[in-house]
Every structure is written in C-alpha cells, then in structure tokens.
TORMAR-748940 format. One record per residue (C-alpha): residue in one letter; x, y, z. Coordinates in steps of 0.25 Angstrom, whole numbers, plus 5000, padded with zeros to 4 digits. Layout:
N
AXYZ/...
//
This chain:
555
X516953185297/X515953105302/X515053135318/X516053035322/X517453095317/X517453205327/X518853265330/X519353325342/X520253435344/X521253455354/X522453555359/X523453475350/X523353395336/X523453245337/X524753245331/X525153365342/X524753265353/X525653155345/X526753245345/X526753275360/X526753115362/X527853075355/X528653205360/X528353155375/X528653025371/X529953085367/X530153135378/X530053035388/X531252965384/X531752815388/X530652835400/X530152725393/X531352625394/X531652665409/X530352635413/X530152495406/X531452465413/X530752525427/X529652435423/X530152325420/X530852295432/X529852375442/X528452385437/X528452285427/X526752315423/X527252435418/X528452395408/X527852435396/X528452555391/X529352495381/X528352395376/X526852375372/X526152315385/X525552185385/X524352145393/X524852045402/X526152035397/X527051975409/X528152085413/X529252095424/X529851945422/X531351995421/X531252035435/X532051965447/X532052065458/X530752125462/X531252225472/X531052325463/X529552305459/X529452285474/X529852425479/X529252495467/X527952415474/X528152465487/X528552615483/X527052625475/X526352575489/X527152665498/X526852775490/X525352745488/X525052725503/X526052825506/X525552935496/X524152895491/X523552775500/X522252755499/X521952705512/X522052835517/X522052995514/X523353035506/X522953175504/X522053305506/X521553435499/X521653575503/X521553715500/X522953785496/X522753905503/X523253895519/X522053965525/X520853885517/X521553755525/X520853775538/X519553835532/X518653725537/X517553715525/X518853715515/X519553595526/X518353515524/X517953525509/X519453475506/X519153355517/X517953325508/X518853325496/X519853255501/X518953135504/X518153155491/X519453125484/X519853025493/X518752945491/X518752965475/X520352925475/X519752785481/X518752755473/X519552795460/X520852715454/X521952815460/X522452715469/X522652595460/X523252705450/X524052765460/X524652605464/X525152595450/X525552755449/X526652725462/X527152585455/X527452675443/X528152795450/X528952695457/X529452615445/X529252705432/X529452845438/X528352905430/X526752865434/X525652935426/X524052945432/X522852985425/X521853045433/X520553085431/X518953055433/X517652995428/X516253045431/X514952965434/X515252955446/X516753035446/X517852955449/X519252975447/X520252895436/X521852865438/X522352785430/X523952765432/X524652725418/X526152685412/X526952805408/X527052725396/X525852805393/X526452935398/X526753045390/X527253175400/X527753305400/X527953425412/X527453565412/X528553665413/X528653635429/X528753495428/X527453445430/X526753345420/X525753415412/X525653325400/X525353185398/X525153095383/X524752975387/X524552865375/X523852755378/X522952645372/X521352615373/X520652505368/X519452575356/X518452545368/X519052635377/X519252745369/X517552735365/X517352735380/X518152845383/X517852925370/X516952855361/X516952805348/X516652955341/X517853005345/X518752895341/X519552895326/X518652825316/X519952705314/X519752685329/X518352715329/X518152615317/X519052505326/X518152525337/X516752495327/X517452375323/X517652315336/X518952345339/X518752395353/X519752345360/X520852395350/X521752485357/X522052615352/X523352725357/X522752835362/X523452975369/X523053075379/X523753185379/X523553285391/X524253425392/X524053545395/X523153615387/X523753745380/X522853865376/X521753815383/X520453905385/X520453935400/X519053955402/X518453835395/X518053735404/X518053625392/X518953505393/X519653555379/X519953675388/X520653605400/X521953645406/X522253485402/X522053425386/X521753295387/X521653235375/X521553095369/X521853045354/X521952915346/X523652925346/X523752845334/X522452935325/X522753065333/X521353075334/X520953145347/X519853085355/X519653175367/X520153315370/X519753345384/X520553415396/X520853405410/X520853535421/X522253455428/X523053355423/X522453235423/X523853145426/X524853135436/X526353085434/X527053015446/X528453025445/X529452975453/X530553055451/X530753155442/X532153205436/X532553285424/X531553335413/X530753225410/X529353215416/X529453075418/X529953015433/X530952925439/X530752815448/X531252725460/X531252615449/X532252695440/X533152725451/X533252575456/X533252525441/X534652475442/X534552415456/X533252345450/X534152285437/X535352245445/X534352175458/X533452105443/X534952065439/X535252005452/X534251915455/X534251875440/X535551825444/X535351745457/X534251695450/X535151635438/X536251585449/X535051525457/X534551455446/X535951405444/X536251375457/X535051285459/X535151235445/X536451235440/X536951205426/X537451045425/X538550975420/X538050855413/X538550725410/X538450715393/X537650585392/X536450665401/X536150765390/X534750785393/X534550695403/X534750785418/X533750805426/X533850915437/X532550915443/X532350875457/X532450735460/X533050695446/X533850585444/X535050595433/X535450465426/X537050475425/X537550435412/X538850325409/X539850435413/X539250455427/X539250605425/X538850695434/X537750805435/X538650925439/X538051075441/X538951175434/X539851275443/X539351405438/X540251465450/X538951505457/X539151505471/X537851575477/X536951685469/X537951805463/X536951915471/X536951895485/X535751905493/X536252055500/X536652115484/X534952085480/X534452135492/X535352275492/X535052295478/X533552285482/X533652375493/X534152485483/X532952465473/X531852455485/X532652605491/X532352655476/X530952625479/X530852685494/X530452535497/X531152555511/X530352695513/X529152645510/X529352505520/X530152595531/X529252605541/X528552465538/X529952395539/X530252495552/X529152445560/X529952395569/X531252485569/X530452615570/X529752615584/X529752765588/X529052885581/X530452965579/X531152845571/X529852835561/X529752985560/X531252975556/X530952865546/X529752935541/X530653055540/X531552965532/X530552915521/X529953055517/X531453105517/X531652995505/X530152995500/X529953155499/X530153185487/X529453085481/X528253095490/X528253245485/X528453215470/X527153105472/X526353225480/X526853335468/X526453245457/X525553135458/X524453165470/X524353285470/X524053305455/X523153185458/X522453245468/X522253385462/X521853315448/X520953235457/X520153355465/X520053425451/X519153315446/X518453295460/X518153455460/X517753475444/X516853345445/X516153405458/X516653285467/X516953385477/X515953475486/X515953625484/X517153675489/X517153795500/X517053925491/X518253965497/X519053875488/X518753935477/X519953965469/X520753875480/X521953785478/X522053655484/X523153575490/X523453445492/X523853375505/X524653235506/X524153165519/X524653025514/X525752945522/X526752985516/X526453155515/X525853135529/X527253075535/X527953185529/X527153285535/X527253215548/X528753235547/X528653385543/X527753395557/X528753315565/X529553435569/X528353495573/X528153375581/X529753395587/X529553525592/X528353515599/X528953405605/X530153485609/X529253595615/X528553505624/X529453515636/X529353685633/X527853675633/X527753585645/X528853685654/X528053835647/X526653785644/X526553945637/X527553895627/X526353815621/X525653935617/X526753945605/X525953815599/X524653845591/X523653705595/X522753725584/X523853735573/X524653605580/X523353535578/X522953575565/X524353525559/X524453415567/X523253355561/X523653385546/X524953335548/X524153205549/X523153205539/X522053225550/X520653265542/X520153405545/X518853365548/X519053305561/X519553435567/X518653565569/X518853695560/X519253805565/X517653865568/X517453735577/X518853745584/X518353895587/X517153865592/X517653745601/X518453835607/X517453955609/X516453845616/X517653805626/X518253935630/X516753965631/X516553835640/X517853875648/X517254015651/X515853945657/X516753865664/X517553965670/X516254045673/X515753945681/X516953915690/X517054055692/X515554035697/X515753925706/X517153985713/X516354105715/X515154015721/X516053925728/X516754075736/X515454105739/X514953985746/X516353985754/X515954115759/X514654065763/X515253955772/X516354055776/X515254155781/X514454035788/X515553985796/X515854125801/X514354155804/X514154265793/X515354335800/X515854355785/X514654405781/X514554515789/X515854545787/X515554565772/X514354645777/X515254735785/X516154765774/X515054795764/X514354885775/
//
C-alpha cells in the first residue's frame, strides 16, 4: 500500500454503515410519495424526492390555486418573526440553579453572552437557513439543519437541506439521535474538504485526469458513539461518530466526532412511532387537490365560454377566422357561424364554494392567527379585547410554539454556546459556574406574549386590590416592591443591566436613610432653636419677668 493509500478506521465497517442506510431507508416508508405530493402542490423547489433533480428544471406548473403556497408563505414569516426575528432579541442564557440568578457577576457574564451570540447568529447564515427551515416544517413536516463552525476567524455554519437526504432514527425517549445523510459532491469539493490523499485512488485517479467537477455520492453517518473512551479528549473519542465515506467504494474519508449533536429536526407534528413529522400541508392536502381541481374547472368553462366551440358551415373547412375584427366569407348556402350549447350557463364553482374552500386550507396554516391582530386593527380598540385575542392565538399555537422551543432553538442554542465556549468566544465565566447547568429563555414575540398572559392575572388582582389598598393603606404591606419590580421587568424582556444589583440597591438605600437621619437631626435643631428665640421675645415683652421666674424656681 502506497503513502497515499492510507485507510481509516471507524466504529462500524463500510459495509455496517451501508446496512444501517438502507435499513432507515426502510424504515421511512412512503415518506417519500407523501411529500412529493406535499411539494408538489406547496413548495414546488422541493419536489424532488421521487425524481433526480434538475438544475433549473421549471416545477409547480400543474397548479391553479395558489392559496396553499400562500399560507404555507405566511405561517414560515410568522413564525420567524414571531420566534427567531432577527431584528430583535428572541432569547437569553441563565444558570439553572434559582439562586445563581440574581448573583450579579453571574447576571452580567450571561448578558455578555447573550450578545456575543447574538451578534455571531447575525453575522452567520442562521437566518436565511432558518427561512427555508419554517417553508419546510409547514409543507413537508420534517426539516433537518446542520450546525456547526469554522475557525480563522470562527463563525458558525447552518445549512438547512431536503429530508430527501435525511436519514433519522430516535433514542429510546423519542429524541433524534442519528442522522445518514447521503448526498453528492463534486471531486473538487471533496479535495477541499479532505484532499486528494484521503480519497480512493478510482476517484483520486478521476480527479488527476481532470475530472473535477464529476460528482461523486457521498454518506455522513452521525450516531452515538458506543464503547467510547470517556476520558480521551480526541474526536474518534466523542460522544458523536461523524464519519464520512465514498457510499459507492465504502472507502471512509474522515472519522472525527462531535461533544453534541450537530443536527436539529423540526417537525411539525409528530404521531405514532415514526421519527419523521406531519404538517399543515398534509392535513389540508385534500382541501388543496379539491380548490387545484376547481379552478382547473372554471378555467375550462371560461375558456369555453369566451371561445366556444363552433358550428360551421361545410364549404368554410379551414376558412374561420375568430380573431378580433375578422371577417368570414359566407359560403353559396348562406350558413351561419353558430357557437355550440355545451349547457354552460355561468362557471360550475361559484365564487362563495372557492373562497370557502380557501378559507379551510389558510385555517390548516394559522394564516388567520398569524394576520389576526393586522386584520383587527381596527375592531380591537381596547387592551381587554387584544388581551382576549392574544389569549385566543397561544390557546391555538401552544403546542406548536413548545414543540419549536423543545426541538429546534433550544438544541440550536445549546449546540451553539458549546462551540462558542470550547473555541474561547466567550470570557472566562465566574468560577462559581463551574459544574453549572444552563437554561434557556424565550424572549421572542411569540414566548414573550404568553408570558404576558400568564402575568395578566397578576395584573387582575392587583387591580382588584386597588380600592382595599386605597381605604387600609397597611394592607400594602402584604406586597413585596422589590420582588413586583424584578418580575415585572422579566416579564418583558427588560436587560439586567440597566437596573442595580443587589450591593448597589443596598447601598442606595443606606445612603438615604442616612440622608433622612441628617435631615431629621437638623429640624429637631431648628425647632429647638426656633423655642428658644420664642422664649427670648416672650421674656422681653414681659420685661425679664420670665426670667426671674426661672431664677426663682432654680433658687
């Protein structure tokens, strides 16, 4: 074996990893047929799962009603400014553990964080990723991201792809923990990802003969890692194989590892056994064919109506014009030009029938949710009929929105900070972290509402206390201030920093009850002053008479 013929090993023999393939392939069933079908009438850049894709290929041009794609449109941008907007904070950092939460130095360091994160979730392709991830969940059911980073300078990587190229399976608590996804590179790319000593000498010798852009099938297979060596800190060692292999040579061209798994899986729904999700597009697939199939229809008898089928005379064979403006030579018979009676009388689906099957495909999608409060502008005038909207729309959209919390951005996130904090993005943390768990906060739109509507009773009752506090001021004393301040402020979202910790807040208040003591001093000083001189003018007036009756009483 030549310098250049070097053979990696791995966790599982090609062959192994090819078995695994084709027994998830197995098991994903007619997936495949449901989401062409999805696709084809939804999200018609991603029907390709029956059929080889085609760069440029023209797709979607069997479909008469666009209300579908429409809602599916406007379910991904409510949920990306509602969830993950990047023009403001969606979510924050903390430490598990209740008491570290108001440690100032620990409140601060997550602040730092938080906007180190921020900033690099900017400046990376998570956004455009997650634009396509939401146009997937809506219409496939299933939406797979790959996250991970680059160094020199470090940035972050997400690339969203087709569940064509999705290969999952769940752990024994139902979270996806595997993920075989086969795909195909160009021999250039695999150089610049591997180079040209690690690939098979056939491709290798393709590659030599200037063959570059020849694509090849390639798999990455990512799974737990069993019978791994806990205390190595190499890659081969991780709690995540990441392998990647020539799927038609099996030869293996990297065997690395990740410390978390390096994919997250949106779904939608999720019923039964399968790891693999339902959608709004699935549910509404019938309402979609029947409003396709109707406009089809008026289309016809339109198209009918306006040019109808003609009866004409024999001797104009070929001779009728119907054009505007035409002029038609009668023959010797003097026969007429007559449109045939095809009993149409008007267009078979009425006006009402369209627009109520629409409204039940855009209902699948939350299209109305999502519009509510833009449509109710100007119905909604007074802060108890939003809130009873508001109240409305998370009843609907909760599940949902904690399905997207449990399974997308929070694994994003966490898979996030662990490559920040392993590539030293972050500054050194407080020592009393160490060992600590984080947690994740939603502060988006959509979590912040919902926990605006959890705090609305609170809101009630000290709205229902007011009159008690204003007749028995003492009743007040049942409400701690600082605690009502503290959650009213991270109710909204409101960044610690601009208030003071608890050291400041003490040393305030020692400095004004301090104040307040000098004050008081000093009135006492000047009442006592102020007696004194009304003595004096007292004692003149009586021409010292009280004077010496002082003195008498002392004698």
């Amino acid at each position: 074996m030549s310098t250049e013929d070097k053979e990696i090993k791995a966790h599982r023999s090609p062959e192994e990893f090819l078995r695994r393939k084709k027994s998830l392939e197995k098991d994903r069933g007619n997936f495949p047929t449901l989401w062409q079908e999805c696709a084809e009438h939804i999200l018609p850049d991603r029907a390709d799962f029956l059929t080889t894709p085609v760069t440029g290929d023209r797709k979607g041009g069997n479909i008469f009603d666009t209300t579908a794609i429409d809602s599916n449109m406007i379910l991904a941008a409510g949920l990306h400014t509602q969830m993950s907007s990047p023009s403001m904070d969606w979510f924050s950092i903390g430490p598990r553990r209740q008491e570290l939460k108001d440690v100032w130095t620990v409140k601060r360091w997550f602040e730092i964080v938080d906007q180190i994160m921020t900033s690099s979730f900017a400046h990376s392709s998570y956004y455009n990723a997650m634009s396509e991830f939401y146009l997937d969940m809506g219409a496939i059911g299933t939406a797979p991201m790959f996250i991970d980073c680059i160094l020199g300078p470090f940035r972050e990587i997400f690339q969203t792809f087709s569940c064509r190229n999705a290969l999952i399976a769940e752990n024994q608590f139902g979270i996806i923990d595997t993920m075989y996804r086969p795909y195909e590179w160009t021999l250039r790319q695999c150089v610049m990802e591997w180079g040209e000593e690690n690939l098979s000498p056939d491709y290798r010798k393709m590659f030599r003969d200037g063959k570059e852009d020849e694509k090849i099938p390639i798999l990455h297979a990512t799974e737990p890692r069993p019978n791994r060596d806990r205390e190595s800190a190499l890659s081969q060692q991780m709690p995540w194989a990441s392998v990647y292999m020539e799927e038609k040579t099996g030869h293996i061209l990297e065997n690395s590892g990740y410390i978390n798994f390096p994919f997250v899986v949106g779904r939608f729904y999720k019923w039964g056994n399968s790891p693999y999700g339902r959608c709004p597009g699935m549910m509404a697939l019938p309402d979609i064919r029947t409003a396709d199939s109707q406009d089809e229809t008026n289309l016809r008898a339109g198209h009918k109506t306006v040019e109808p089928p003609l009866n004409v005379p024999k001797d104009m064979k070929g001779k009728v014009r119907t054009s505007p403006n035409a002029l038609n030579y009668m023959g010797k018979d003097g026969g007429e030009l007559k449109p045939v009676d095809t009993g149409l009388r008007g267009l078979p689906f009425t006006l009402e029938m369209q627009k109520e099957r629409q409204e039940r495909i855009k209902n699948k999608f939350f299209t109305n949710i999502f519009l509510m409060l833009q449509q109710g502008n100007n119905t909604y005038k007074n802060i108890p009929e939003i809130m009873a909207r508001e109240q409305e729309k998370m009843t609907v959209l909760g599940p949902m929105v904690g399905r997207l919390m449990h399974e997308v951005l929070g694994p994003t996130i966490e898979r996030c900070f662990v490559l920040h904090l392993i590539n030293g993005m972050f500054p050194e943390p407080p020592p009393i972290l160490q060992g600590e768990e984080i947690e994740i906060e939603y502060i988006s739109p959509l979590a912040r509402t919902m926990k605006q509507l959890e705090g609305s009773s609170v809101t009630q009752a000290m709205t229902l206390s007011m009159p008690m506090f204003q007749a028995k001021p003492e009743t007040m004393d049942l409400i701690n201030g600082d605690e009502w301040i503290r959650w009213a402020f991270d109710l909204y979202g409101t960044p610690g920093r601009i208030m003071n910790n608890p050291e400041q807040v003490s040393e305030i208040r020692a400095q004004r009850t301090e104040q307040m003591q000098e004050q008081q001093k000093t009135e006492e000083l000047m009442t006592a002053a102020q007696g004194a001189k009304t003595l004096a003018e007292a004692d003149r007036a009586s021409g010292n008479k009280l004077s010496e009756a002082f003195m008498g009483e002392a004698a």
